[in-house]
Structure formats: C-alpha cells, structure tokens
C-alpha positions as CSV (number, residue, x, y, z in Angstrom):
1,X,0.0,0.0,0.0
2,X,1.0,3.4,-0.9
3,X,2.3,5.9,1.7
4,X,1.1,9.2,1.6
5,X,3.3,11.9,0.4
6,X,4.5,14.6,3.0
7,X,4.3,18.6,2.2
8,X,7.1,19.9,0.4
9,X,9.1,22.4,3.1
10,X,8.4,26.0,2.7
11,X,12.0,27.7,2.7
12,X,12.2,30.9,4.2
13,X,15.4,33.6,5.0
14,X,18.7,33.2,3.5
15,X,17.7,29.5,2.8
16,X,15.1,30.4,0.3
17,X,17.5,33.1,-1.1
18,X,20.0,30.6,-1.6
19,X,17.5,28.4,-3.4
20,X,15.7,31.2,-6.1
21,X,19.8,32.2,-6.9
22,X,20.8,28.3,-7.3
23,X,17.2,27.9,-9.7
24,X,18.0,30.5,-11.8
25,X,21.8,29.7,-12.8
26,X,22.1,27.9,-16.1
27,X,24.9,25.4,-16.1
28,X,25.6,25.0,-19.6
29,X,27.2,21.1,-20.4
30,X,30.5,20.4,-23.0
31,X,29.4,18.9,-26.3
32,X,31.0,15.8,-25.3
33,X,28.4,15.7,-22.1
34,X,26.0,16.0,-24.2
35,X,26.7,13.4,-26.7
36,X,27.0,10.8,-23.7
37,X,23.6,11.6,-22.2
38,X,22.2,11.0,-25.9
39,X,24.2,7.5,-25.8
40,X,22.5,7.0,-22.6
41,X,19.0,7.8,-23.3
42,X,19.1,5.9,-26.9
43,X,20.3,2.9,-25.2
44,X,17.5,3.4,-23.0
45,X,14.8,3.3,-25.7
46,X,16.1,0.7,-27.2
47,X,16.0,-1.6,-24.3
48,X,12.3,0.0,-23.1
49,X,9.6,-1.9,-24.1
50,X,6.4,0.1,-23.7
C-alpha cells in the first residue's frame, strides 16, 4: 500500500534566497556531455519496451 506523500518544506530567510539564486543559474554542459547523455537515453529506448 502506498504511503502518503509529505508537504514539500516551505524555505524561508537566506535558505530560500539561496535556493531562487541556485534555480536561476544555467549550467551549460560540454558537447561531449551531451553526446554521452544522448548515448544514454538511446540505449534506453532501445532496451524499453512500452
């Protein structure tokens, strides 16, 4: 049986400034990260059967 899920913690203070500055950096990934993660999810697919 399932458990129920708990409320998400509202952040407050320097916590929750920490957080909206951490959500709004972009962290851009090298070509060759890239082409591993679309290795990855093409070898996923191709096992997947849905």
């Amino acid at each position: 049986m399932a458990r129920p899920i708990k409320e998400t913690p509202i952040l407050y203070g320097e916590d929750a400034r920490r957080f909206e500055a951490r959500m709004q950096e972009r962290r851009r990934i090298s070509v060759e990260e890239r082409a591993e993660m679309d290795m990855i999810y093409k070898t996923l697919r191709a096992t997947a059967n849905f």
